[in-house]
N, CA, C and O atoms as a Maestro MAE file, in Angstrom:
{
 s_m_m2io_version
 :::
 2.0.0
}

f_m_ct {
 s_m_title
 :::
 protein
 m_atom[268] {
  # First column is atom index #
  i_m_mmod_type
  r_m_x_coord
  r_m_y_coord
  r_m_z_coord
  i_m_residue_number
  s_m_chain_name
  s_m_pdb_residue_name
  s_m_pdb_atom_name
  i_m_atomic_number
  :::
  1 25 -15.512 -4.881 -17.539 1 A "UNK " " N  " 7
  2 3 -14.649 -3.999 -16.750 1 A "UNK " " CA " 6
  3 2 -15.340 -2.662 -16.563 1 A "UNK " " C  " 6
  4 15 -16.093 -2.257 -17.448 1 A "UNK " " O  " 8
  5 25 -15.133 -1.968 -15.487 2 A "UNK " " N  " 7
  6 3 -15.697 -0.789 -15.124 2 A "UNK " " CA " 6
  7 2 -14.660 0.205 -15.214 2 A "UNK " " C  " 6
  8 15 -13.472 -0.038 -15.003 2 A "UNK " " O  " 8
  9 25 -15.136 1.351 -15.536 3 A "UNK " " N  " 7
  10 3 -14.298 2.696 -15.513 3 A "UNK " " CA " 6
  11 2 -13.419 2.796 -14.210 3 A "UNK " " C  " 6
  12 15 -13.726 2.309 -13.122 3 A "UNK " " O  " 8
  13 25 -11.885 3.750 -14.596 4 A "UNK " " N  " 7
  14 3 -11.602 3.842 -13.274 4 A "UNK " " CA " 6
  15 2 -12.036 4.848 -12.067 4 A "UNK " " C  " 6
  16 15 -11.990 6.061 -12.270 4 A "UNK " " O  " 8
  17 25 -12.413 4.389 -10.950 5 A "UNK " " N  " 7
  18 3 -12.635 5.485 -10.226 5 A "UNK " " CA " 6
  19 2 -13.813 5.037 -9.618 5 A "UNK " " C  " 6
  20 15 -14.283 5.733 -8.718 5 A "UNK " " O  " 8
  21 25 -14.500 3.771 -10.016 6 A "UNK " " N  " 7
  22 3 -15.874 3.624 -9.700 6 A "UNK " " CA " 6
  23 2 -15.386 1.799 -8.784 6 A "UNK " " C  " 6
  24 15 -15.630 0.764 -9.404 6 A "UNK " " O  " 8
  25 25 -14.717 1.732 -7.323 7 A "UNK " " N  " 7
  26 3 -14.021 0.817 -6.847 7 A "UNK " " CA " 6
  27 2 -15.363 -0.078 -6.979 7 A "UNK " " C  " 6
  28 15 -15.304 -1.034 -7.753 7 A "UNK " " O  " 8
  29 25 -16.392 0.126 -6.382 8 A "UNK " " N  " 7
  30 3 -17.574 -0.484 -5.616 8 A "UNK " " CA " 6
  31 2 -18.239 -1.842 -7.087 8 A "UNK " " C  " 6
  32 15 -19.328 -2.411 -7.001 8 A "UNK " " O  " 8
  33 25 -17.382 -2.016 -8.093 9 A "UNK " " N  " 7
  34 3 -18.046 -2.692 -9.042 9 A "UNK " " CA " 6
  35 2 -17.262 -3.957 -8.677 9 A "UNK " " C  " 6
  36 15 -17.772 -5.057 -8.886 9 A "UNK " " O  " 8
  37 25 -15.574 -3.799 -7.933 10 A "UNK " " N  " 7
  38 3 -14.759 -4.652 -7.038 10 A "UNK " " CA " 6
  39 2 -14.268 -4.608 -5.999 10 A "UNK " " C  " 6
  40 15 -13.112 -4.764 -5.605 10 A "UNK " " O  " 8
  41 25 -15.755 -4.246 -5.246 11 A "UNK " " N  " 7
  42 3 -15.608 -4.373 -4.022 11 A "UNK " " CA " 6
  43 2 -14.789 -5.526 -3.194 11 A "UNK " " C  " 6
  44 15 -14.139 -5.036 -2.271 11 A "UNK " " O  " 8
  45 25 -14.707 -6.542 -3.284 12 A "UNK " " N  " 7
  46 3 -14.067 -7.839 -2.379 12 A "UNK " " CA " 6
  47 2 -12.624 -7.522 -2.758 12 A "UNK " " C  " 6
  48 15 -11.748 -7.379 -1.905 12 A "UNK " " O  " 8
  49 25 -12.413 -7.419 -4.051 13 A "UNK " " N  " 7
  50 3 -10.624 -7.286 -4.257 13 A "UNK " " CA " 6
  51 2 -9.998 -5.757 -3.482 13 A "UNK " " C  " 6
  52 15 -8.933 -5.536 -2.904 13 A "UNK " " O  " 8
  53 25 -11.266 -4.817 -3.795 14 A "UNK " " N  " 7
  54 3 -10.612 -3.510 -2.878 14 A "UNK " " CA " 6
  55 2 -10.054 -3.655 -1.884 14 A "UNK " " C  " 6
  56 15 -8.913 -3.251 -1.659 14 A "UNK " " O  " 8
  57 25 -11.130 -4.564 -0.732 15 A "UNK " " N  " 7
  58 3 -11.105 -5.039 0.295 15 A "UNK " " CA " 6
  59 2 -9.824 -5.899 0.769 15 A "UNK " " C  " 6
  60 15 -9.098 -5.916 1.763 15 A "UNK " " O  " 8
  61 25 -9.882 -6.340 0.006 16 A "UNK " " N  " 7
  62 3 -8.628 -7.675 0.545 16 A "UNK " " CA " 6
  63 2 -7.073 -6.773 -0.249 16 A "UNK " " C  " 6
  64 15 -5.922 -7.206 -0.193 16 A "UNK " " O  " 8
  65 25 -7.286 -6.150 -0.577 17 A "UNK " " N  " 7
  66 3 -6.066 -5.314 -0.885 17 A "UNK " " CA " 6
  67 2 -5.282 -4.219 -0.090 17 A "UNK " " C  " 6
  68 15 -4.124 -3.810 -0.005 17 A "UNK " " O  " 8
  69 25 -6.933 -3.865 0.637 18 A "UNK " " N  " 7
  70 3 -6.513 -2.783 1.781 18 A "UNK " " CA " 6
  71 2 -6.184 -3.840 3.153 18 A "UNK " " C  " 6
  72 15 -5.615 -3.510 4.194 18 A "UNK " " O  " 8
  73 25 -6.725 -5.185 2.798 19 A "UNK " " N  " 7
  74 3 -6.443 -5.894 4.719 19 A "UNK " " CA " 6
  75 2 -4.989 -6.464 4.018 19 A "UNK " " C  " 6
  76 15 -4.087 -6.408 4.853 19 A "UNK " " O  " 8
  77 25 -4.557 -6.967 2.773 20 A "UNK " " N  " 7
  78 3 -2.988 -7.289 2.314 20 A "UNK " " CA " 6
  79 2 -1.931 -6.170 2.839 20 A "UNK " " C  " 6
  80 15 -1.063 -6.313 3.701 20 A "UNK " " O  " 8
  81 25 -2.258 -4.989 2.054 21 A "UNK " " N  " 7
  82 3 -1.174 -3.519 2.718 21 A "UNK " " CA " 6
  83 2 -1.393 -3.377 3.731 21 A "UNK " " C  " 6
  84 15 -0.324 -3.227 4.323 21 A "UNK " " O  " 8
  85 25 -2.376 -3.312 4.523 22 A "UNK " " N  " 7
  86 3 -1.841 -2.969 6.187 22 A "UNK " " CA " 6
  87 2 -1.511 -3.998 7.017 22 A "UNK " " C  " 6
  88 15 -0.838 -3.964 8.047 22 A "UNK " " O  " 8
  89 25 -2.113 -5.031 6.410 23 A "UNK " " N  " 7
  90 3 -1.673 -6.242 8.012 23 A "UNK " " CA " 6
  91 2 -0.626 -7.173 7.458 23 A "UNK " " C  " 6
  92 15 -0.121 -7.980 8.238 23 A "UNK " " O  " 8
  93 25 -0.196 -7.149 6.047 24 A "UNK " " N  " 7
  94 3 1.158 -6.970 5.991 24 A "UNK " " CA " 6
  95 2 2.420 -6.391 5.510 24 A "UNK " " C  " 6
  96 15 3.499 -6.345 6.100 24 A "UNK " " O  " 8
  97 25 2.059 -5.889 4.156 25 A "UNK " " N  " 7
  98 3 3.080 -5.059 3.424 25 A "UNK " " CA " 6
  99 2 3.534 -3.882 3.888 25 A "UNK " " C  " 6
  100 15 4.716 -3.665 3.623 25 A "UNK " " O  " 8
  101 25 3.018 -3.132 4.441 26 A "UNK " " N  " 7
  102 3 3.305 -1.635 5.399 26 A "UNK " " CA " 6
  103 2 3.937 -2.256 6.535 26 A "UNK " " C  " 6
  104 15 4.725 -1.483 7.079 26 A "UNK " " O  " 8
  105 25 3.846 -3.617 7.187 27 A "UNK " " N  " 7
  106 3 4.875 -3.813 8.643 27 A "UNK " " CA " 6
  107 2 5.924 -4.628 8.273 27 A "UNK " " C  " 6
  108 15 6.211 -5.435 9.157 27 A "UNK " " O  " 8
  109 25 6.411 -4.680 7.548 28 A "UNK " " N  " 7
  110 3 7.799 -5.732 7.027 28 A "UNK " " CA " 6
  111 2 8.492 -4.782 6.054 28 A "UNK " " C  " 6
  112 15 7.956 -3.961 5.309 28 A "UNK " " O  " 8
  113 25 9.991 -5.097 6.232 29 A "UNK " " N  " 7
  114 3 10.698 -4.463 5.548 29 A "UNK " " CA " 6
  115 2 11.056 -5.978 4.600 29 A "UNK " " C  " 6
  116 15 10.847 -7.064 5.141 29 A "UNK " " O  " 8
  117 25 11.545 -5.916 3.321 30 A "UNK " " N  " 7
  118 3 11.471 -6.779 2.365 30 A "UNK " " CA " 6
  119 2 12.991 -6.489 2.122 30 A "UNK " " C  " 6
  120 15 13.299 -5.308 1.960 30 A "UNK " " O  " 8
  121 25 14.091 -7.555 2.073 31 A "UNK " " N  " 7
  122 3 15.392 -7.164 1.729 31 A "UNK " " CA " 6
  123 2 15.829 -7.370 0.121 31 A "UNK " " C  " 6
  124 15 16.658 -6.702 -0.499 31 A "UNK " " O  " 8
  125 25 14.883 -8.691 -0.454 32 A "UNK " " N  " 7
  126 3 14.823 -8.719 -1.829 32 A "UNK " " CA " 6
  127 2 13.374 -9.392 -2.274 32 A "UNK " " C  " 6
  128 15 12.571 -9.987 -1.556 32 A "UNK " " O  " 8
  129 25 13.309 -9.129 -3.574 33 A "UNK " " N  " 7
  130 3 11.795 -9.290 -4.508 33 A "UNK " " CA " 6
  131 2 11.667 -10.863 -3.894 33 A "UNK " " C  " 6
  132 15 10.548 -11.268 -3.577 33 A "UNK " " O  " 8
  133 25 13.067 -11.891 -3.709 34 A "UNK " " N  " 7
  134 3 12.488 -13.487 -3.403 34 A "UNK " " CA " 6
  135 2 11.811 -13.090 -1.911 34 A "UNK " " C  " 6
  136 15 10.715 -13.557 -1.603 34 A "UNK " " O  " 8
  137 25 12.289 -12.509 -1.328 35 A "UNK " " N  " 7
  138 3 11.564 -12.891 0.136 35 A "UNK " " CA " 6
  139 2 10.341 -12.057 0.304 35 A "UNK " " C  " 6
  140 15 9.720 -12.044 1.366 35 A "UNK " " O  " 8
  141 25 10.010 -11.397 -0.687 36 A "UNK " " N  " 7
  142 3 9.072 -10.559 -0.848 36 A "UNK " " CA " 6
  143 2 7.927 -11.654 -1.322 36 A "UNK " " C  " 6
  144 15 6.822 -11.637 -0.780 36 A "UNK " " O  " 8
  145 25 8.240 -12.589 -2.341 37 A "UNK " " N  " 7
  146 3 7.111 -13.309 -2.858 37 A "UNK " " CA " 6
  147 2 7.043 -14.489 -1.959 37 A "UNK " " C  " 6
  148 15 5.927 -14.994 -1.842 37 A "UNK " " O  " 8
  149 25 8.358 -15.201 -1.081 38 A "UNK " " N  " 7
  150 3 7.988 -16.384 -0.116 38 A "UNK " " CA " 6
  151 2 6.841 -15.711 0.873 38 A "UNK " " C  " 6
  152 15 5.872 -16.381 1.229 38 A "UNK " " O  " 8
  153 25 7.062 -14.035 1.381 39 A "UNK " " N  " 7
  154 3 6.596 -13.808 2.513 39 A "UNK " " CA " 6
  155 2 4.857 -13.946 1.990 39 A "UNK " " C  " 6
  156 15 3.971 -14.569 2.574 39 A "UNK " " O  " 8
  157 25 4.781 -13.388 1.100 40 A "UNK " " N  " 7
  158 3 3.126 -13.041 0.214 40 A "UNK " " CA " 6
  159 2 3.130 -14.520 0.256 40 A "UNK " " C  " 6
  160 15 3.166 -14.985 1.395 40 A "UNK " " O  " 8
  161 25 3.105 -15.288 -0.631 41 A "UNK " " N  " 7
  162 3 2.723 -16.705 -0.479 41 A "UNK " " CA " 6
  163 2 2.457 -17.427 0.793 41 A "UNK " " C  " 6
  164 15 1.522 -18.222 0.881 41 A "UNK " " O  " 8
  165 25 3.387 -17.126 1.937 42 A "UNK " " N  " 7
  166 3 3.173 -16.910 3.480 42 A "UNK " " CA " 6
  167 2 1.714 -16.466 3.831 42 A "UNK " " C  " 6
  168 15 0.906 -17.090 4.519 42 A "UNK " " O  " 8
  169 25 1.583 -15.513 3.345 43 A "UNK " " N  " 7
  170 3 0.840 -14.240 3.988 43 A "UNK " " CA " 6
  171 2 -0.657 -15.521 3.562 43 A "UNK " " C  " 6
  172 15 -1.292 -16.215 4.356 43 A "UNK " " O  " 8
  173 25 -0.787 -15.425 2.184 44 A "UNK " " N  " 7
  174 3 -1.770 -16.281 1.300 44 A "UNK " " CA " 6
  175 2 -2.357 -17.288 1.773 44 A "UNK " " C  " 6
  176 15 -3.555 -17.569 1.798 44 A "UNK " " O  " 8
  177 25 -1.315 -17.913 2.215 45 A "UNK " " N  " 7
  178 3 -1.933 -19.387 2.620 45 A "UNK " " CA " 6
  179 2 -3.012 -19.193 4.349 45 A "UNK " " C  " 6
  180 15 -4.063 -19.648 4.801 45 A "UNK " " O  " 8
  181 25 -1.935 -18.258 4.785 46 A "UNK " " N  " 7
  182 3 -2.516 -18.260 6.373 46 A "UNK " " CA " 6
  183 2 -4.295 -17.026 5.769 46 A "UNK " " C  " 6
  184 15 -5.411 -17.165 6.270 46 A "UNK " " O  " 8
  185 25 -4.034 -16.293 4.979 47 A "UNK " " N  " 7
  186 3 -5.466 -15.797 4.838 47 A "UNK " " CA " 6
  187 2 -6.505 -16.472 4.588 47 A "UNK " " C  " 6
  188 15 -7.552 -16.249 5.196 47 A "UNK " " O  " 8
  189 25 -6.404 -17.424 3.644 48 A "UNK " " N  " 7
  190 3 -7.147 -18.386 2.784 48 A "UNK " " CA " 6
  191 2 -7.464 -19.452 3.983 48 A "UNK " " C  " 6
  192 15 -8.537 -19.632 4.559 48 A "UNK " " O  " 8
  193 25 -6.563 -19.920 4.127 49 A "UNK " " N  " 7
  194 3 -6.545 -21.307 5.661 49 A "UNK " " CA " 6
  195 2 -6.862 -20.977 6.724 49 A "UNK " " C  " 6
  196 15 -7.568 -21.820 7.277 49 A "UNK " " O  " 8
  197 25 -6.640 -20.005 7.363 50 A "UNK " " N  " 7
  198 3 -6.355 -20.110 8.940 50 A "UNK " " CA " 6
  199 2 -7.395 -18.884 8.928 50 A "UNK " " C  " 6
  200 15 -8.572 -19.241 8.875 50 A "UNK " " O  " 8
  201 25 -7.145 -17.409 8.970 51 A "UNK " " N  " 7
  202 3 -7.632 -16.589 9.202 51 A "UNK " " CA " 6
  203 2 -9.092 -16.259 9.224 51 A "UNK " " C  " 6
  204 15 -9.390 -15.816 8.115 51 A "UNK " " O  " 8
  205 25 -10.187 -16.293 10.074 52 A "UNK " " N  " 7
  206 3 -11.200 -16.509 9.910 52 A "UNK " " CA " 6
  207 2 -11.757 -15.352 9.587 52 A "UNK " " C  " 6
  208 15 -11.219 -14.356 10.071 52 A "UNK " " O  " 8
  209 25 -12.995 -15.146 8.675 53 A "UNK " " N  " 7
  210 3 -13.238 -14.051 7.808 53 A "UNK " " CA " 6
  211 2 -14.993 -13.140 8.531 53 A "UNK " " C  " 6
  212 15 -15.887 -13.796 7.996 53 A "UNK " " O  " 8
  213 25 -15.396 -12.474 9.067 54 A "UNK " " N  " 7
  214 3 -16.666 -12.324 9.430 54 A "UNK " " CA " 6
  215 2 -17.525 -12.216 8.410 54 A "UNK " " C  " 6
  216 15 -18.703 -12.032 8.717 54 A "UNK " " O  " 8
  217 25 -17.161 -12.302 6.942 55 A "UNK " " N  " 7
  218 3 -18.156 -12.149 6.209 55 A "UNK " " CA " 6
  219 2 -18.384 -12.975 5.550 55 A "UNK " " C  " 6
  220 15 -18.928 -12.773 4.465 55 A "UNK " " O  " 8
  221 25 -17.966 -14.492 6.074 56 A "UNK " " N  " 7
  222 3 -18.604 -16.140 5.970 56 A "UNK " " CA " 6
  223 2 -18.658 -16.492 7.690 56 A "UNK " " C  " 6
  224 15 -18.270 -17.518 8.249 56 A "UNK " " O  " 8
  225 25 -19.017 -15.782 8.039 57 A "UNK " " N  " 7
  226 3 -19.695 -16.277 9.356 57 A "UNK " " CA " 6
  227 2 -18.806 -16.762 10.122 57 A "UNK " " C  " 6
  228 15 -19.002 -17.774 10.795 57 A "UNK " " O  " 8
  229 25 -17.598 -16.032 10.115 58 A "UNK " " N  " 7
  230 3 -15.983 -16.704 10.713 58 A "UNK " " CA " 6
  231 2 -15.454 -17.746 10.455 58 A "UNK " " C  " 6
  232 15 -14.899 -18.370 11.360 58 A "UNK " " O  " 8
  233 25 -15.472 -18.191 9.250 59 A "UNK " " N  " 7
  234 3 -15.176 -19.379 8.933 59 A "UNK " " CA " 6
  235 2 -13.873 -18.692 8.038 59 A "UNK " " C  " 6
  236 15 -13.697 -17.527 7.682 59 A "UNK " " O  " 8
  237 25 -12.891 -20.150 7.794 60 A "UNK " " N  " 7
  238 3 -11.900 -19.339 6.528 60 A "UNK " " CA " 6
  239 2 -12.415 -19.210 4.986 60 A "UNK " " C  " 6
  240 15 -13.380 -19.894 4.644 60 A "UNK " " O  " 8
  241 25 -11.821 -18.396 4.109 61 A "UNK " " N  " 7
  242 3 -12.464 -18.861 3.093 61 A "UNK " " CA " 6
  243 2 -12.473 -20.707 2.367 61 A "UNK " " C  " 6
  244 15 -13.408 -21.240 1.769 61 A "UNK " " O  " 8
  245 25 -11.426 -21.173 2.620 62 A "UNK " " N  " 7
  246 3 -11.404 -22.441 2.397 62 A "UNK " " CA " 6
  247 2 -12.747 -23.250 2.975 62 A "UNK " " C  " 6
  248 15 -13.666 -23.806 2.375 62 A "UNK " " O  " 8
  249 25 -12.516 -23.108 4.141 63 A "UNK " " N  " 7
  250 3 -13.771 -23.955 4.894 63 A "UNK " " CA " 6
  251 2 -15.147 -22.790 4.408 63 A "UNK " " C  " 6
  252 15 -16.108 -23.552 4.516 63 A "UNK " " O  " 8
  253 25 -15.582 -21.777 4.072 64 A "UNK " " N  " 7
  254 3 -16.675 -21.319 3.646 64 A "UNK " " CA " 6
  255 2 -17.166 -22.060 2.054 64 A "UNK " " C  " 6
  256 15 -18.316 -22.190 1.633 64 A "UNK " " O  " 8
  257 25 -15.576 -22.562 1.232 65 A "UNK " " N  " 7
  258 3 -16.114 -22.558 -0.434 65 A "UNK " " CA " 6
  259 2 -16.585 -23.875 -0.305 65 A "UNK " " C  " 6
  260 15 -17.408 -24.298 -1.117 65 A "UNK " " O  " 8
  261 25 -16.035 -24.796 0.901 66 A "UNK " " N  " 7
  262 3 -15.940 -26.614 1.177 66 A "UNK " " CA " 6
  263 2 -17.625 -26.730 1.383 66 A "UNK " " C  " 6
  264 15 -18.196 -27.754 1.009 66 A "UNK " " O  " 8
  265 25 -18.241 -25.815 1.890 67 A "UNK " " N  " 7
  266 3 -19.602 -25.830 2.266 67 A "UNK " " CA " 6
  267 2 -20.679 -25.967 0.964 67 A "UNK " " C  " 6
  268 15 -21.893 -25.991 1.167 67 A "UNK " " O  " 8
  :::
 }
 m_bond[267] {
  # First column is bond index #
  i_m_from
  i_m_to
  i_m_order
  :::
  1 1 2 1
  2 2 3 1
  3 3 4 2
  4 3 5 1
  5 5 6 1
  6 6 7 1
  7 7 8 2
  8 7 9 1
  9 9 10 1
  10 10 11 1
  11 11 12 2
  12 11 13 1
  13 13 14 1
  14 14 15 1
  15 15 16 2
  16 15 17 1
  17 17 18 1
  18 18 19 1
  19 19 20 2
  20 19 21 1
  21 21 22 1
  22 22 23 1
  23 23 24 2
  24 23 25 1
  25 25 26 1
  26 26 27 1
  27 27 28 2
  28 27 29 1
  29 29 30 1
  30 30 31 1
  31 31 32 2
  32 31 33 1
  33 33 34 1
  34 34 35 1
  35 35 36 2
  36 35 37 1
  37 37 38 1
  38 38 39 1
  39 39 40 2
  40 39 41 1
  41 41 42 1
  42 42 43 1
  43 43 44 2
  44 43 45 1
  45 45 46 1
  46 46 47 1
  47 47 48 2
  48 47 49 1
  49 49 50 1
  50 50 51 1
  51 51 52 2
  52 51 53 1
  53 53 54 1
  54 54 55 1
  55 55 56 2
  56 55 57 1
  57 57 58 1
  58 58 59 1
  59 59 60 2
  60 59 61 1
  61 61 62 1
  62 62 63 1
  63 63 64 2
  64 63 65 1
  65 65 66 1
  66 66 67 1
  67 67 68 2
  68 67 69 1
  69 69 70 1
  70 70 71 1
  71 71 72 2
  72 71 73 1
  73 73 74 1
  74 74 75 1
  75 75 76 2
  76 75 77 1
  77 77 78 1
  78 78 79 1
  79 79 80 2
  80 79 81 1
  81 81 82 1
  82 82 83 1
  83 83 84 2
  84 83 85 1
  85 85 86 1
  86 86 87 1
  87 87 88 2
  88 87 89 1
  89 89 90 1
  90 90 91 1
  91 91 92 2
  92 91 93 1
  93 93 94 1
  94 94 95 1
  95 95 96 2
  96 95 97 1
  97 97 98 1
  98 98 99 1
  99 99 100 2
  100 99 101 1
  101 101 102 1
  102 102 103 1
  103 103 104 2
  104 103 105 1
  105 105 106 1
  106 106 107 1
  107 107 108 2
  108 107 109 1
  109 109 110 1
  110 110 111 1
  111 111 112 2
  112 111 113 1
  113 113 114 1
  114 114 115 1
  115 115 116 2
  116 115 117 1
  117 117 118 1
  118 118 119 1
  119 119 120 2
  120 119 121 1
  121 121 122 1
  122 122 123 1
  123 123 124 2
  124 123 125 1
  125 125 126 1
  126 126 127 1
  127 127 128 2
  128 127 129 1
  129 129 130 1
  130 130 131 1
  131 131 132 2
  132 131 133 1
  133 133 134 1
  134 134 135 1
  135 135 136 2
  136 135 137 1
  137 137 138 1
  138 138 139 1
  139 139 140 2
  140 139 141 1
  141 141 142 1
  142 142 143 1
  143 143 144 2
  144 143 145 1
  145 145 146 1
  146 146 147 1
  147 147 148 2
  148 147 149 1
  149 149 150 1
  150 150 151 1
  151 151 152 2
  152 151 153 1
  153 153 154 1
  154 154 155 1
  155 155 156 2
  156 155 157 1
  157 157 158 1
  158 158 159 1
  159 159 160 2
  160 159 161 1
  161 161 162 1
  162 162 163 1
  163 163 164 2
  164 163 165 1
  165 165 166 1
  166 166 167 1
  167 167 168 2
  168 167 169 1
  169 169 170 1
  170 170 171 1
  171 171 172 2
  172 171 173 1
  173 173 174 1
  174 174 175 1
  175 175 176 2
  176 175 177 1
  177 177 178 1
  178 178 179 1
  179 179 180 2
  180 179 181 1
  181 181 182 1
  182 182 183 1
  183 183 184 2
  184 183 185 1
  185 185 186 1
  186 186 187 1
  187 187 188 2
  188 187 189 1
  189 189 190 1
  190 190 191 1
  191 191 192 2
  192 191 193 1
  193 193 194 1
  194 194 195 1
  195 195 196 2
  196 195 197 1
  197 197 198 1
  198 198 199 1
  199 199 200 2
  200 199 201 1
  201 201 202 1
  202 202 203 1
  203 203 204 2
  204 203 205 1
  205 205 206 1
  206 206 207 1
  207 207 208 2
  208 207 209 1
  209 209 210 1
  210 210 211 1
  211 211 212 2
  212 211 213 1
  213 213 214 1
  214 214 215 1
  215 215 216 2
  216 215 217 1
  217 217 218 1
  218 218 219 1
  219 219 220 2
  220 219 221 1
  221 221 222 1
  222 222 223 1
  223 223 224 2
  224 223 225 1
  225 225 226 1
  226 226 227 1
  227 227 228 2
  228 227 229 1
  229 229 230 1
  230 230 231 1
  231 231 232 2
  232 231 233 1
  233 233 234 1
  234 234 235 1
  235 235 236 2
  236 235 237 1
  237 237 238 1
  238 238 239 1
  239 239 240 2
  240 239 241 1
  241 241 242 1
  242 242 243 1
  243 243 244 2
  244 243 245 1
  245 245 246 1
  246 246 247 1
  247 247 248 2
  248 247 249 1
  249 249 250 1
  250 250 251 1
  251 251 252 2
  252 251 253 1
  253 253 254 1
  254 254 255 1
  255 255 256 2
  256 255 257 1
  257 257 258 1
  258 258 259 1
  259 259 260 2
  260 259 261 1
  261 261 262 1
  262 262 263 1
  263 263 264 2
  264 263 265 1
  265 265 266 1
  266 266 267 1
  267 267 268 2
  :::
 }
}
């Protein structure tokens, strides 16, 4: 583990934390914690599956790890 303050030792989780809060947690209002975790599990599957990533060559991560 690295000190706090020094992000760049987790870089990829920084990353995918800042594309989680803006492209979805900042545009949805959440009415309770359940639809809060169906929507994230939502969110999860379409990142992982569907969403193609430029830093596997646009592929999803699924189809980048299958390689």
């Amino acid at each position: 583990m690295s000190k706090a303050g020094y992000p760049y030792d987790n870089a990829p989780m920084e990353r995918f934390y800042n594309t989680f809060k803006n492209c979805f947690y900042y545009r949805y209002t959440f009415e309770s914690v359940e639809m809060l975790d169906e929507m994230t599990r939502r969110y999860m599957n379409w990142y992982n599956y569907v969403r193609p990533h430029s830093a596997n060559g646009y592929l999803t991560p699924m189809e980048a790890r299958s390689k």
